[in-house]
N, C-alpha and C positions, 0 to 999 in steps of 0.2 A: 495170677494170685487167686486162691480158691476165695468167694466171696464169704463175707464173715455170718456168720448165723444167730439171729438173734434169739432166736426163742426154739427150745428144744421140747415136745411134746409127746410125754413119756403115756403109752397103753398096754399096762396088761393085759392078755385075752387069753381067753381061756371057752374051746368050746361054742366060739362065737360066727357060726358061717353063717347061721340065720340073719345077723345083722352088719356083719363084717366091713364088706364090699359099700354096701350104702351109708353107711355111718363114714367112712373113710370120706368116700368122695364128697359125700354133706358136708364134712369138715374141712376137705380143701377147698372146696366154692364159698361157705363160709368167711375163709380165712383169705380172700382175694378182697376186700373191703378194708382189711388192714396194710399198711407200710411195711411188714415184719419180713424180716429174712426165715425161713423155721424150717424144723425137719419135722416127720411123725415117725416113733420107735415102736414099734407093736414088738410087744416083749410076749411071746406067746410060750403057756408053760404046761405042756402034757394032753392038749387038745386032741382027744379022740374021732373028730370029724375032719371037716375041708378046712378047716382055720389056715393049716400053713400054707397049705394049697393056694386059698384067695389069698392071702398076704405075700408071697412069692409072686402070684399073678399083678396083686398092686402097684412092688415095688419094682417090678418091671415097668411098669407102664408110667409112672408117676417118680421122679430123680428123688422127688422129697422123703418118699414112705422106703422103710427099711423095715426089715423081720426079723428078729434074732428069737431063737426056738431055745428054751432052757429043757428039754425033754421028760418035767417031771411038775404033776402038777404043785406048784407054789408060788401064789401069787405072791407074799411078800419078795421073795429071790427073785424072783421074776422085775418087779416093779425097782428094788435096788441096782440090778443089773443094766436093768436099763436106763436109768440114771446114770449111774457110772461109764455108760457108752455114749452118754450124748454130750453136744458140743456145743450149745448155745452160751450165753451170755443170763439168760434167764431159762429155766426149765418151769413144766407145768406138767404134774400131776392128774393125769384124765383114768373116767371109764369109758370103755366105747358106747355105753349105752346113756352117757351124758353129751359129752362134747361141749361143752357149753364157751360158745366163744365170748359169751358176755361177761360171764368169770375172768376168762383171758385176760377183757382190756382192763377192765376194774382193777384186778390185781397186778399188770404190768404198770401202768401208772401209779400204784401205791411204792410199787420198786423202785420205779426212774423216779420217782421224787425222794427215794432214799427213804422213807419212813419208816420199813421194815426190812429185811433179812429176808422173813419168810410168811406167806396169806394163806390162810387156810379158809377153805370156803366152807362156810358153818351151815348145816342142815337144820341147825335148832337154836339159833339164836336171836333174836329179837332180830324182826326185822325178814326172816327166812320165810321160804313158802316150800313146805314138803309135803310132795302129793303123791309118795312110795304111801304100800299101805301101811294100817296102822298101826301092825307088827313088826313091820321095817323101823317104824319111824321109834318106838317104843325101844327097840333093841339097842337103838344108836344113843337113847337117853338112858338106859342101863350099862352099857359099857364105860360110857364117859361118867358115868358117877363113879362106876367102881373105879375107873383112872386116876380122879380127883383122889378118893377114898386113901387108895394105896398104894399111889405114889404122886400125889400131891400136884397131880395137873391142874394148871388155873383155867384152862381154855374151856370152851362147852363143845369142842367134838375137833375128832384128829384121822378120821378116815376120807376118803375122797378126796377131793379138788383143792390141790394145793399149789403154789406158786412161790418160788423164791432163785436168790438170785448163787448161781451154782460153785462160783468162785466163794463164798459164804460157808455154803451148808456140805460142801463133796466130804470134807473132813469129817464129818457130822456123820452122814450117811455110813461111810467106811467101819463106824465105831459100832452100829448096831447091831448086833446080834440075834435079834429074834424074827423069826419067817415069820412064812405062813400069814394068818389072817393080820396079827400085831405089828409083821414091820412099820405100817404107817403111824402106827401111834404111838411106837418106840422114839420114830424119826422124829416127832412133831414133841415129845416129851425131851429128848436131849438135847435140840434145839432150845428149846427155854429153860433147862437146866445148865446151859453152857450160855447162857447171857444173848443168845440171841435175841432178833427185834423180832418176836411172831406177833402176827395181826388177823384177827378174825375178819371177815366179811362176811353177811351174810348171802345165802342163793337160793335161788327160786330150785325146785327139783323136781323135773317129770322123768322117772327111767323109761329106755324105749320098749325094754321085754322084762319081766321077772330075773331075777336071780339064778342065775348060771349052777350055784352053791345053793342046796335046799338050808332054808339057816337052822332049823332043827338039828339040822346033821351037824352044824357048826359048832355048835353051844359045846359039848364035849372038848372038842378043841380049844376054841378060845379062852376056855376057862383054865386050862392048862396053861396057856400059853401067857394069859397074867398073872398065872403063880410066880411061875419063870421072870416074866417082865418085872413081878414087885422084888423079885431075888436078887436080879441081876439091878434095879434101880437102886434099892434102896442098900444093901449089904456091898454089892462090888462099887457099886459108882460110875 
């Protein structure tokens, strides 16, 4: 009998062979101080360099790490997809250029004691330490305002490092609609529009390299893409 999996460790990448290989293996030696059964899913989406290269070379060498390539770059589809392939008992939401296994335990313990559904790890809320620069951190307090704004999110941030339990949210996930940069803060908005239990924590946050995505270039986008989210929130339901 295949042994059960406790924790499922979803990464999109994108573009990432500068830090690929060593952020991986950091996080399996990491992850050797925990009890946890887990997989790592590098959901890799449209990467013009070694990306697939190293993550094939990984998941050969390592039973736990798997690569599934979406050929097109979109992180949100990307990051849904791989959700929907994994098999834990609790799933967690990473970047590779976080990892952060102290999120891990904080928010598996708020799960096995059942207090929430689903943890979102907060970059900006009382209690957090963000030491992205000050444009990063500025961008994440503008976007979560206009979420509050225009479609009445109560949380203070829905990007990043999240944690819930998959038997709960897999429904959730299925229903969203919107890629690209907003899936996660679709996912994190239906979820507490559908009565689930989300729970902020906050987290410390050093990233290992700059932003893969220049976020200038982003801004066009994302602002599109919460017209759409406010359409699809507030008009369909």
């Amino acid at each position: 009998m295949a042994q059960e999996i406790k924790l499922s460790i979803v990464i999109p990448v994108y573009n990432e062979e500068g830090i690929l290989h060593s952020a991986v293996i950091d996080l399996i030696d990491r992850l050797k101080e925990f009890p946890w059964t887990y997989e790592i899913l590098l959901s890799e989406n449209g990467s013009r360099d070694k990306t697939v290269e190293i993550g094939e070379e990984l998941a050969s060498r390592h039973p736990e790490v798997s690569i599934h390539s979406l050929g097109e770059p979109n992180y949100g589809k990307a990051l849904k997809q791989g959700i929907q392939r994994a098999r834990g008992k609790y799933v967690i939401c990473d970047e590779i250029d976080l990892c952060d296994t102290d999120f891990y335990s904080r928010a598996i313990d708020v799960l096995e004691r059942d207090e929430a559904d689903m943890v979102v790890g907060s970059k900006v809320m009382e209690g957090a330490d963000d030491k992205r620069p000050m444009m990063r951190h500025a961008a994440t307090m503008v976007l979560n305002g206009m979420l509050r704004i225009l479609v009445g999110f109560h949380g203070t941030d829905t990007h990043g490092l999240k944690a819930f339990r998959r038997d709960r949210l897999l429904g959730t996930v299925g229903r969203c609609v919107v890629e690209k940069d907003l899936f996660a803060s679709e996912f994190v908005i239906r979820a507490e529009r559908e009565g689930k239990r989300v729970r902020e924590i906050p987290i410390h946050i050093v990233e290992k390299r700059p932003p893969s995505i220049n976020l200038f270039k982003r801004v066009p986008k994302v602002l599109k893409d919460i017209t759409r989210l406010t359409y699809i929130i507030r008009i369909q339901g």
